[in-house]
mmCIF file of the N, C-alpha and C atoms, coordinates in Angstrom:
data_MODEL
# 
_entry.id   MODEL 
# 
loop_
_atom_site.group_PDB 
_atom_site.id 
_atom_site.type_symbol 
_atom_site.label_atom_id 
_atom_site.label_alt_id 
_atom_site.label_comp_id 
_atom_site.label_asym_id 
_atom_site.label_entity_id 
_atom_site.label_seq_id 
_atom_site.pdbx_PDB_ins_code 
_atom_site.Cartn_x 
_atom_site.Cartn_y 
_atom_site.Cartn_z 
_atom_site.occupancy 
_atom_site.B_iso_or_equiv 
_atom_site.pdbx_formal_charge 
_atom_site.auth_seq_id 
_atom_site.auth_comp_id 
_atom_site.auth_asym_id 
_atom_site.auth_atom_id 
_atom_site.pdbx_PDB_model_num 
ATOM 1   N N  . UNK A 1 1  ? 66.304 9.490   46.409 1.00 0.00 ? 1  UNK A N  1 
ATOM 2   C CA . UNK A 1 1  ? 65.933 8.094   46.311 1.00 0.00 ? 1  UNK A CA 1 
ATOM 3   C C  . UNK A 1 1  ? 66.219 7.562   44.902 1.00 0.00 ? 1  UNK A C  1 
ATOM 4   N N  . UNK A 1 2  ? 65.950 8.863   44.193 1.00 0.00 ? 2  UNK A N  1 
ATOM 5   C CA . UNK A 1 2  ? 66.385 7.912   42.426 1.00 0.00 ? 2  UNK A CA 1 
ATOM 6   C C  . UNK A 1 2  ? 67.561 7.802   42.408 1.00 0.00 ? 2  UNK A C  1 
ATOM 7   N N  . UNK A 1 3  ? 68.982 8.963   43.050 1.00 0.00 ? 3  UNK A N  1 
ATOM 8   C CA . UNK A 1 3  ? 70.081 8.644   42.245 1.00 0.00 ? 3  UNK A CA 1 
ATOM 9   C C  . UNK A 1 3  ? 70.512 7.082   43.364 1.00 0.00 ? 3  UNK A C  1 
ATOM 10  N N  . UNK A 1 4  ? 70.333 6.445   44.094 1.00 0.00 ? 4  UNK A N  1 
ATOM 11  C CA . UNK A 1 4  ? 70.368 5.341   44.699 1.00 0.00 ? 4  UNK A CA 1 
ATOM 12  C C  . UNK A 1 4  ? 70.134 4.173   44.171 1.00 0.00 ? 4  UNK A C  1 
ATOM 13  N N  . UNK A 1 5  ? 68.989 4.521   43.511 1.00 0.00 ? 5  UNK A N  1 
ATOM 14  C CA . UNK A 1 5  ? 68.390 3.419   42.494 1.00 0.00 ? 5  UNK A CA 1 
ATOM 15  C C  . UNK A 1 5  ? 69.034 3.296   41.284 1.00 0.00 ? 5  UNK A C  1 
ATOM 16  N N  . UNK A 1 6  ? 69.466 4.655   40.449 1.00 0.00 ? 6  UNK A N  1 
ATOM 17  C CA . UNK A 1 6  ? 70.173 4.097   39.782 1.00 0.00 ? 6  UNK A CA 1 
ATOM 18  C C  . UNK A 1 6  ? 71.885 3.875   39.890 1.00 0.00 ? 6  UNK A C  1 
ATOM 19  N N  . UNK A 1 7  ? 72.338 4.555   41.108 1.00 0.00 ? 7  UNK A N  1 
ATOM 20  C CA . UNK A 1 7  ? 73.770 3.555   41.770 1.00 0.00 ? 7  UNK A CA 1 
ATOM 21  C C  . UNK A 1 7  ? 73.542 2.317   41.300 1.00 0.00 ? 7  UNK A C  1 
ATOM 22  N N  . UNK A 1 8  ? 72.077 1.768   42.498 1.00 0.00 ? 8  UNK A N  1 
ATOM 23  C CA . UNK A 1 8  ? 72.381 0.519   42.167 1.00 0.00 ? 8  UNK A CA 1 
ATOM 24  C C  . UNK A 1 8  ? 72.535 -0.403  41.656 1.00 0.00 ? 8  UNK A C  1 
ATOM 25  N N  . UNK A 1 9  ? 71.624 0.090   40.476 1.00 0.00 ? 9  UNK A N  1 
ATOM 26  C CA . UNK A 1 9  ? 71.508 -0.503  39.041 1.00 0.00 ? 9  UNK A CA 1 
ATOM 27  C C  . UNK A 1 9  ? 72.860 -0.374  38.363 1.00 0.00 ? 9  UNK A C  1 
ATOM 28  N N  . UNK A 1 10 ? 73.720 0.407   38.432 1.00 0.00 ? 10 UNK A N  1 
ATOM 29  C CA . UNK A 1 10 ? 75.294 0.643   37.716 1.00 0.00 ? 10 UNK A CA 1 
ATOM 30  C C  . UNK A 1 10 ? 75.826 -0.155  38.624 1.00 0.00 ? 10 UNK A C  1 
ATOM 31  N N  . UNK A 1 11 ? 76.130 -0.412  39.399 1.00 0.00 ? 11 UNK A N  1 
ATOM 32  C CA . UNK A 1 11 ? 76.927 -1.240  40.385 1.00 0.00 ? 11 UNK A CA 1 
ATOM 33  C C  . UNK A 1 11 ? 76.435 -2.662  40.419 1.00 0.00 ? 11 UNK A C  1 
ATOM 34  N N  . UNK A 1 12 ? 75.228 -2.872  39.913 1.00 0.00 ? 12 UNK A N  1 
ATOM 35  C CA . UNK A 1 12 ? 74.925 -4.372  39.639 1.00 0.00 ? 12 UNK A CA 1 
ATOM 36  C C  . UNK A 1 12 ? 75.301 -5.017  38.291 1.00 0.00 ? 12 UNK A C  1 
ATOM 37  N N  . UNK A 1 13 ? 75.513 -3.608  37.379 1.00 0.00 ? 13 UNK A N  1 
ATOM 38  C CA . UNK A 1 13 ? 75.612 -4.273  35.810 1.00 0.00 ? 13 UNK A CA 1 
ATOM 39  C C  . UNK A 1 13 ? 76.956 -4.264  35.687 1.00 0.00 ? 13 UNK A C  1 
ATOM 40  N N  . UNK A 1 14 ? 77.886 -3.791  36.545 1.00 0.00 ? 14 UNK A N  1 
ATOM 41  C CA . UNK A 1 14 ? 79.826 -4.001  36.905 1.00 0.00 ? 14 UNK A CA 1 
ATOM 42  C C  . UNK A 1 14 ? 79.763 -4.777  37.116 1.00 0.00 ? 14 UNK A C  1 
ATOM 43  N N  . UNK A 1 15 ? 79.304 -5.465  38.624 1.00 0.00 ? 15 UNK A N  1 
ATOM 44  C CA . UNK A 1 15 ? 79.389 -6.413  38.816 1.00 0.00 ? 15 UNK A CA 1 
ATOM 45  C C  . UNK A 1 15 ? 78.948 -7.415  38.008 1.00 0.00 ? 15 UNK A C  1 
ATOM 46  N N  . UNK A 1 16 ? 78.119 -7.795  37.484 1.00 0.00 ? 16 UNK A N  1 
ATOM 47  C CA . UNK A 1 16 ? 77.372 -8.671  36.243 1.00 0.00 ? 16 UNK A CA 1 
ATOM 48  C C  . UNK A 1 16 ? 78.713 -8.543  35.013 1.00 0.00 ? 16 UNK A C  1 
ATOM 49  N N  . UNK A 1 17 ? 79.168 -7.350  34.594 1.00 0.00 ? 17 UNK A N  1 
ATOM 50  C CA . UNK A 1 17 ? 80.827 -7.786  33.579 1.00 0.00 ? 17 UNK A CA 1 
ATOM 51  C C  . UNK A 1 17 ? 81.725 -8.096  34.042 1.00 0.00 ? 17 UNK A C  1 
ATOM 52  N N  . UNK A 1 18 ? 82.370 -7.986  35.350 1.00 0.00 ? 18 UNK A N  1 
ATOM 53  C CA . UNK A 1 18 ? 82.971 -8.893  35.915 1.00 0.00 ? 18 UNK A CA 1 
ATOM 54  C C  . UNK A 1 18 ? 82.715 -9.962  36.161 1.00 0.00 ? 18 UNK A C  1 
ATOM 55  N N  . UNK A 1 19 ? 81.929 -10.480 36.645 1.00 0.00 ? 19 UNK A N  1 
ATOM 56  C CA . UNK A 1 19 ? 81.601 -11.656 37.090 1.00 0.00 ? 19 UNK A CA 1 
ATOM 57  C C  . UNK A 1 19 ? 81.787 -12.341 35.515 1.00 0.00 ? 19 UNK A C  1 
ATOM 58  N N  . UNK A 1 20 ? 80.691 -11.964 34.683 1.00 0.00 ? 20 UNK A N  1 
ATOM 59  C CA . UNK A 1 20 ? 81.206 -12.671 33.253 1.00 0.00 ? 20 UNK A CA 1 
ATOM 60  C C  . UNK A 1 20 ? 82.685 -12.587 32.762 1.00 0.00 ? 20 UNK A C  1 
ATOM 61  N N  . UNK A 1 21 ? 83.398 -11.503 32.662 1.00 0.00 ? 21 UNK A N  1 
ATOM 62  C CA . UNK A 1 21 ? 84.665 -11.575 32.125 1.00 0.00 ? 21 UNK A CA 1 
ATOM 63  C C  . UNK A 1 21 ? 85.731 -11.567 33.154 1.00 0.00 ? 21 UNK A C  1 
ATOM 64  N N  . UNK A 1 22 ? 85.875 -11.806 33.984 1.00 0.00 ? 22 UNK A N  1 
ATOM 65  C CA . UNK A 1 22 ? 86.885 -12.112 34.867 1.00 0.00 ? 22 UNK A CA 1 
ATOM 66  C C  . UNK A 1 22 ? 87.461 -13.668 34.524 1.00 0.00 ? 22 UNK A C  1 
ATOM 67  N N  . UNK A 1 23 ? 86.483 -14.842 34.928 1.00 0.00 ? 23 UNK A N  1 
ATOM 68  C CA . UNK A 1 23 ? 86.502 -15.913 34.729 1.00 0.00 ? 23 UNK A CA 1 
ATOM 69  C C  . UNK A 1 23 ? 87.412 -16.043 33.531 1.00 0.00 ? 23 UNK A C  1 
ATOM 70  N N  . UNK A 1 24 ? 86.990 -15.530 32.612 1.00 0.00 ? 24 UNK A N  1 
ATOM 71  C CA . UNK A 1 24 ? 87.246 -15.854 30.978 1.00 0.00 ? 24 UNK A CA 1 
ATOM 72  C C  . UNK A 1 24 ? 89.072 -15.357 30.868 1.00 0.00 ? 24 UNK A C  1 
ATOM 73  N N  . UNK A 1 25 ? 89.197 -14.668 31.587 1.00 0.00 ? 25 UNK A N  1 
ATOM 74  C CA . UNK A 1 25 ? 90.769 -14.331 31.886 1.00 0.00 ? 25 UNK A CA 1 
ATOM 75  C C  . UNK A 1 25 ? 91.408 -14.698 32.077 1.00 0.00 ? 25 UNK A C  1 
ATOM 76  N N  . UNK A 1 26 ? 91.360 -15.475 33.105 1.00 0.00 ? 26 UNK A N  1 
ATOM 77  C CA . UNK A 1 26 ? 92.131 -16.840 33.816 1.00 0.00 ? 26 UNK A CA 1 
ATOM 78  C C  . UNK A 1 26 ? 92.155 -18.012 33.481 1.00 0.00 ? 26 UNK A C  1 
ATOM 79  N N  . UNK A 1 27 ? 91.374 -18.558 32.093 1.00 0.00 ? 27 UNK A N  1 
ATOM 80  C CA . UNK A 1 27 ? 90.937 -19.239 31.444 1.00 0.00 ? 27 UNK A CA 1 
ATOM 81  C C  . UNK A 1 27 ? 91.885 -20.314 31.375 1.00 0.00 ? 27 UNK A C  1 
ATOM 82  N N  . UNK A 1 28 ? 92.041 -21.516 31.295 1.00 0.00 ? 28 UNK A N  1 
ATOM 83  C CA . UNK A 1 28 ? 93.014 -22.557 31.182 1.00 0.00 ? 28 UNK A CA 1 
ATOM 84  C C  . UNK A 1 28 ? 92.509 -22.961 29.392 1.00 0.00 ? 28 UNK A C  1 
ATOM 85  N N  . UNK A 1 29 ? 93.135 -23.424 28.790 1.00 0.00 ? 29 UNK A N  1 
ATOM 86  C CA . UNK A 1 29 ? 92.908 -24.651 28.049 1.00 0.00 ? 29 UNK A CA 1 
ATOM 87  C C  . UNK A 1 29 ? 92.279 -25.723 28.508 1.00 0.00 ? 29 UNK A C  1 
ATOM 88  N N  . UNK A 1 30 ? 90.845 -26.481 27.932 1.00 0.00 ? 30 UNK A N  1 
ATOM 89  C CA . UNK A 1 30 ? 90.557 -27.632 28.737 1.00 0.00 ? 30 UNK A CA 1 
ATOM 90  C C  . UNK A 1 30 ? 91.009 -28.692 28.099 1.00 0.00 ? 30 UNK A C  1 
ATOM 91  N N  . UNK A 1 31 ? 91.215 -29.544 28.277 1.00 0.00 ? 31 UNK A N  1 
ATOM 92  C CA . UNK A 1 31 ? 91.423 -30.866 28.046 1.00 0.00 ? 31 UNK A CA 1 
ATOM 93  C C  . UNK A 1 31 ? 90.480 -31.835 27.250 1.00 0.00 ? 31 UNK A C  1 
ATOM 94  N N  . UNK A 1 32 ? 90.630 -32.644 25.969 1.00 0.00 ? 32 UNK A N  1 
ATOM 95  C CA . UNK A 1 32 ? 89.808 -32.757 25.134 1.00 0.00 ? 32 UNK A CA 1 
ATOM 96  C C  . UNK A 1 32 ? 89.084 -34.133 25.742 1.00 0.00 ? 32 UNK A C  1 
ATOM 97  N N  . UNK A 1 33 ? 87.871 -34.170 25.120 1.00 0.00 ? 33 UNK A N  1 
ATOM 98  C CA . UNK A 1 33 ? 86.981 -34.576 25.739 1.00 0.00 ? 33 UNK A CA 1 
ATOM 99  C C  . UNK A 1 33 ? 87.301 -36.205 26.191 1.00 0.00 ? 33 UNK A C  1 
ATOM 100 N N  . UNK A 1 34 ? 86.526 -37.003 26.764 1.00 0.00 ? 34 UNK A N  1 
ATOM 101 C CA . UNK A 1 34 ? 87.088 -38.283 26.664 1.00 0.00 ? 34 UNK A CA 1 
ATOM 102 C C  . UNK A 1 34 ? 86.303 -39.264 25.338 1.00 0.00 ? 34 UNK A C  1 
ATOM 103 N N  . UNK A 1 35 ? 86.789 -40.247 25.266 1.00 0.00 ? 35 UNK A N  1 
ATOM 104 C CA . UNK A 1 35 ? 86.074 -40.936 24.674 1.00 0.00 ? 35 UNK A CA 1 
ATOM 105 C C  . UNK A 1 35 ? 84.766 -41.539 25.138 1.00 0.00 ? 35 UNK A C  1 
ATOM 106 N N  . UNK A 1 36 ? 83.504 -41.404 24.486 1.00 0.00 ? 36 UNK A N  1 
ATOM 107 C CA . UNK A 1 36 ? 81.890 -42.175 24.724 1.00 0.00 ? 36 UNK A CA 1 
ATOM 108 C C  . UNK A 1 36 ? 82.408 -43.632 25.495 1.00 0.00 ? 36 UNK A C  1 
ATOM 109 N N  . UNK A 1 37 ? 81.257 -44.019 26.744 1.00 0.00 ? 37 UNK A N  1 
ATOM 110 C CA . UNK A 1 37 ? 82.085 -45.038 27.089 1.00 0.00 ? 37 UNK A CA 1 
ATOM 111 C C  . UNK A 1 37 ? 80.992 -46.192 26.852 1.00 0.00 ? 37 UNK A C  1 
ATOM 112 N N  . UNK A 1 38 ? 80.374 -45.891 26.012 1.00 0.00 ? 38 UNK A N  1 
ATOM 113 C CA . UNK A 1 38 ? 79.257 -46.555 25.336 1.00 0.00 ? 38 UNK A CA 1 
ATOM 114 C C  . UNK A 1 38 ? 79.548 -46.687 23.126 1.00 0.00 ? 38 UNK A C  1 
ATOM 115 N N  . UNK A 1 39 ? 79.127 -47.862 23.100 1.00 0.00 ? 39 UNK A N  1 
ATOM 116 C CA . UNK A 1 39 ? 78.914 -47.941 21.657 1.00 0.00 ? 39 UNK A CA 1 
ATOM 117 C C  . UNK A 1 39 ? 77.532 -47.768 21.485 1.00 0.00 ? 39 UNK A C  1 
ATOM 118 N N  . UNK A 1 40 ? 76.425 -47.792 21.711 1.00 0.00 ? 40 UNK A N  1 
ATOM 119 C CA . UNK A 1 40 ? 75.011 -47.331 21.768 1.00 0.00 ? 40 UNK A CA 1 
ATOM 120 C C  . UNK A 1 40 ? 74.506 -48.623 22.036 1.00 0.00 ? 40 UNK A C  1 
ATOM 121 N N  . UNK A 1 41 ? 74.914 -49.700 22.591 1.00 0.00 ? 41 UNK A N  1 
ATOM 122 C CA . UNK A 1 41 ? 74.350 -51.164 22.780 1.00 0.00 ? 41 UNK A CA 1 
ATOM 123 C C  . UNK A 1 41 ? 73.662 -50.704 23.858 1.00 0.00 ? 41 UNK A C  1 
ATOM 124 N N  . UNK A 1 42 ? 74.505 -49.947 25.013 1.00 0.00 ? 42 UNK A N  1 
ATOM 125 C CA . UNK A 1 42 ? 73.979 -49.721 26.409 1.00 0.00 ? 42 UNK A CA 1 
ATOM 126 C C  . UNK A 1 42 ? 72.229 -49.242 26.060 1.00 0.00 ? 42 UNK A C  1 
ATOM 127 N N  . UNK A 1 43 ? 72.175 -48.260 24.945 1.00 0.00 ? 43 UNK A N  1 
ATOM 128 C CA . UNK A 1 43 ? 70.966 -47.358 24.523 1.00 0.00 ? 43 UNK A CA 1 
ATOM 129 C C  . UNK A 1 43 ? 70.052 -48.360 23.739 1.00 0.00 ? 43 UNK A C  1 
ATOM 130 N N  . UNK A 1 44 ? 70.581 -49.007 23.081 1.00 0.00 ? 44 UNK A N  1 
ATOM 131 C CA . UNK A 1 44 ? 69.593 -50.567 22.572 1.00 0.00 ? 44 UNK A CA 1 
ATOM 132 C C  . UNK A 1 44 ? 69.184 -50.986 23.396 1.00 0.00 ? 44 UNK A C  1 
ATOM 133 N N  . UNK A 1 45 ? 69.681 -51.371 24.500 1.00 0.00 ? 45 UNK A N  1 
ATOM 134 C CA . UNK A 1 45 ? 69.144 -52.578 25.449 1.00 0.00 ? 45 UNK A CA 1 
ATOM 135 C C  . UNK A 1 45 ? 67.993 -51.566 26.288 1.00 0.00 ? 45 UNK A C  1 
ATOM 136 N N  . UNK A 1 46 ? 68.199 -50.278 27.204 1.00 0.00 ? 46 UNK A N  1 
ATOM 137 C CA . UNK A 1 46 ? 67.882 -49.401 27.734 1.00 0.00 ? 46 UNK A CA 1 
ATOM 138 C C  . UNK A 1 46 ? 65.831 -49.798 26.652 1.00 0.00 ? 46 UNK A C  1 
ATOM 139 N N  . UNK A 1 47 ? 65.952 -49.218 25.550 1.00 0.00 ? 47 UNK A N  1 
ATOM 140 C CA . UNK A 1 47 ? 65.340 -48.948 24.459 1.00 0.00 ? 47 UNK A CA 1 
ATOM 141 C C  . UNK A 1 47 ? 64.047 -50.694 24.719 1.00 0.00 ? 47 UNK A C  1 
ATOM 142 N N  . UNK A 1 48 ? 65.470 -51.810 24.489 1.00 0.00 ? 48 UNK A N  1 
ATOM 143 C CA . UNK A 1 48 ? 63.938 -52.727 24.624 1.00 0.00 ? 48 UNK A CA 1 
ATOM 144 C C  . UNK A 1 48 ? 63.590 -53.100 26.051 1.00 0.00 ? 48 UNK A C  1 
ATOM 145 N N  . UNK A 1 49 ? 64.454 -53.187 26.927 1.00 0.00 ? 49 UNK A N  1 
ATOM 146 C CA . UNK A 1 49 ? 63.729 -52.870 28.317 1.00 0.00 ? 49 UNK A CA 1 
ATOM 147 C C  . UNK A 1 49 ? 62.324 -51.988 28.301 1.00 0.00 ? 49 UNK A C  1 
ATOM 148 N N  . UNK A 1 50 ? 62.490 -50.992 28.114 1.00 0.00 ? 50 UNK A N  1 
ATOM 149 C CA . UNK A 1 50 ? 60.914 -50.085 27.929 1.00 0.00 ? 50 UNK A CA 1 
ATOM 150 C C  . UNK A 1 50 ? 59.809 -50.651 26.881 1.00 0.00 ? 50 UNK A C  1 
ATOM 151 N N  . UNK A 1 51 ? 60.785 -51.371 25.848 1.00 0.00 ? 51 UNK A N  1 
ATOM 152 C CA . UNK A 1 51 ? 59.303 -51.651 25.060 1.00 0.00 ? 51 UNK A CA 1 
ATOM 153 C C  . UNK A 1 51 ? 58.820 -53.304 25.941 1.00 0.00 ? 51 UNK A C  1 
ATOM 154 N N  . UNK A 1 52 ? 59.861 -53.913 26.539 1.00 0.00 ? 52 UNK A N  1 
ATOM 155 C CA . UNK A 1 52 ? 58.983 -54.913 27.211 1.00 0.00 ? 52 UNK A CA 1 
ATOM 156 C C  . UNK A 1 52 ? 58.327 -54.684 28.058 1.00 0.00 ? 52 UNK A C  1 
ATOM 157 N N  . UNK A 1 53 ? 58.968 -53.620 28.986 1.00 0.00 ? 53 UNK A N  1 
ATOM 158 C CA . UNK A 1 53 ? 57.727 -52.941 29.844 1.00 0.00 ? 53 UNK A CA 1 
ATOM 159 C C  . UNK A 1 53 ? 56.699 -52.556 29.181 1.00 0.00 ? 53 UNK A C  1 
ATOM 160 N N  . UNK A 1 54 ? 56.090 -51.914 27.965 1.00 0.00 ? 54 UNK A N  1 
ATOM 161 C CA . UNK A 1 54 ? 55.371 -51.573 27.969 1.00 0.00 ? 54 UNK A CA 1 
ATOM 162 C C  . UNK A 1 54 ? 54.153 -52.321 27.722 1.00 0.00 ? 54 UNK A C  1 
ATOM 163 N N  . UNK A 1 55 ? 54.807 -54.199 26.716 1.00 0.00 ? 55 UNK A N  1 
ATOM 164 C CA . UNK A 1 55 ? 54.487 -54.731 26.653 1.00 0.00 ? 55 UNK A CA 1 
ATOM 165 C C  . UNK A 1 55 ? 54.000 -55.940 27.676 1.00 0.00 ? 55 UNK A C  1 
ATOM 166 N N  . UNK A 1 56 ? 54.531 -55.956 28.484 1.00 0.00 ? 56 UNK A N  1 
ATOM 167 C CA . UNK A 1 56 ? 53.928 -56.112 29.638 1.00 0.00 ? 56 UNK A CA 1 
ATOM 168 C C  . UNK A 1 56 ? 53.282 -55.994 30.763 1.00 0.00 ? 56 UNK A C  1 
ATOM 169 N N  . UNK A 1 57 ? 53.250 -54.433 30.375 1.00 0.00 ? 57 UNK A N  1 
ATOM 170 C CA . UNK A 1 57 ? 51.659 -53.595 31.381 1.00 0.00 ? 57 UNK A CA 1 
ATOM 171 C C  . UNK A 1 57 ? 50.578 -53.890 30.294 1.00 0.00 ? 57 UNK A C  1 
ATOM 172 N N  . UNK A 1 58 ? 50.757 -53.556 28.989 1.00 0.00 ? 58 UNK A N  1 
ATOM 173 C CA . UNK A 1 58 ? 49.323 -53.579 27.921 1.00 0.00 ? 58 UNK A CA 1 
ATOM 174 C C  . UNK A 1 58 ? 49.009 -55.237 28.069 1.00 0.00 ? 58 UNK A C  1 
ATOM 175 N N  . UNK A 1 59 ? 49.545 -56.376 28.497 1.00 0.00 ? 59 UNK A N  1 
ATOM 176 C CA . UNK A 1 59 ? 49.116 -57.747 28.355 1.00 0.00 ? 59 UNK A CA 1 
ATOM 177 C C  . UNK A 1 59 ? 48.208 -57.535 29.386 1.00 0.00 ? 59 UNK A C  1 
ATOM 178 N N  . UNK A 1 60 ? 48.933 -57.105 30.391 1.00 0.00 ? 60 UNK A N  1 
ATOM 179 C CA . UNK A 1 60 ? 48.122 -57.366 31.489 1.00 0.00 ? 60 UNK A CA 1 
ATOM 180 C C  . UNK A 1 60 ? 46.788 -56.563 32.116 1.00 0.00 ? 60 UNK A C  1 
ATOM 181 N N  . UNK A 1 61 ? 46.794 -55.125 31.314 1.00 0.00 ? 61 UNK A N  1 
ATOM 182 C CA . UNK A 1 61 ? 45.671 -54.055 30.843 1.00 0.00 ? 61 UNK A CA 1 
ATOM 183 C C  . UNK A 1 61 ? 44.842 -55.407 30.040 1.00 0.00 ? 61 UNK A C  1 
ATOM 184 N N  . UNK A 1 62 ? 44.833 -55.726 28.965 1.00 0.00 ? 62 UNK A N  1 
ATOM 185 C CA . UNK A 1 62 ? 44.514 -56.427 28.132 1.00 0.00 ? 62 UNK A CA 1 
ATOM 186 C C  . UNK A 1 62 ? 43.694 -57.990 28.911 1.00 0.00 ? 62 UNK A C  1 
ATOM 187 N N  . UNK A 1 63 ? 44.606 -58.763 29.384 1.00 0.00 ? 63 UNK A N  1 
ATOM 188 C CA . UNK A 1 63 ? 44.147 -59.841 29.708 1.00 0.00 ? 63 UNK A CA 1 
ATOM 189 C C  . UNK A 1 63 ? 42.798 -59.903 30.668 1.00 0.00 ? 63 UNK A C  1 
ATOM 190 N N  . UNK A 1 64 ? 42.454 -58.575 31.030 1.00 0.00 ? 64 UNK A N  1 
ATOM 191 C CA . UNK A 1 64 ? 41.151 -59.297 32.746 1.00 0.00 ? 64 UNK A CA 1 
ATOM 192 C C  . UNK A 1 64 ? 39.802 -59.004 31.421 1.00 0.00 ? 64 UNK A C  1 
ATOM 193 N N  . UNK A 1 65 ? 40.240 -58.088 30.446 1.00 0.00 ? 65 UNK A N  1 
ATOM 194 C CA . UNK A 1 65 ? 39.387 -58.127 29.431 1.00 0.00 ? 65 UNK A CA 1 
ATOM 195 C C  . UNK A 1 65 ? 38.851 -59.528 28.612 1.00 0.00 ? 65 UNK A C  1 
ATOM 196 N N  . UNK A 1 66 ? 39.549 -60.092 28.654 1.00 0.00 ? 66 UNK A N  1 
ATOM 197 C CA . UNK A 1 66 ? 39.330 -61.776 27.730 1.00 0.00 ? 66 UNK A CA 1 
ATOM 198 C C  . UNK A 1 66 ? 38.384 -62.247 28.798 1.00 0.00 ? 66 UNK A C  1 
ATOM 199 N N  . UNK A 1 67 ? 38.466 -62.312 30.706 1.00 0.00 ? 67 UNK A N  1 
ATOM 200 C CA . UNK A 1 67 ? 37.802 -63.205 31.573 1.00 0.00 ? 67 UNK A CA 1 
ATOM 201 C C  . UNK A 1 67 ? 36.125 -62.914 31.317 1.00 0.00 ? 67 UNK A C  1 
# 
C-alpha cells in the first residue's frame, strides 16, 4: 500500500513539471500591450459619482432628523 502511495505521489509531481514546463516551450512571443483606453477622466468621473452617492444617502440619513 505504501509503494502505491508513493507512485503516486512521483507521478503527480511529473505531471505537475510538465504541465508547468511544457507550456513554456512552445512559448510564442506576445504581442505588446495595447494602449490604456482611458486617460483617468473615465476614473474621475467613476470617483465623483460615488461621492454624490454618498452624499446623497447621508442628506437623506440626515434630513428625517431636522423633522
Amino acid at each position: 500500500m505504501a509503494v502505491s502511495k508513493v507512485s503516486l505521489v512521483v507521478v503527480m509531481i511529473i505531471a505537475l513539471l510538465y504541465t508547468v514546463a511544457l507550456p513554456s516551450a512552445h512559448a510564442q512571443s506576445t504581442a505588446p500591450a495595447p494602449a490604456p483606453a482611458s486617460d483617468g477622466t473615465t476614473i474621475d468621473q467613476g470617483v465623483a459619482y460615488v461621492l454624490m452617492l454618498v452624499a446623497l444617502v447621508l442628506t437623506y440619513l440626515i434630513h428625517p432628523l431636522d423633522a
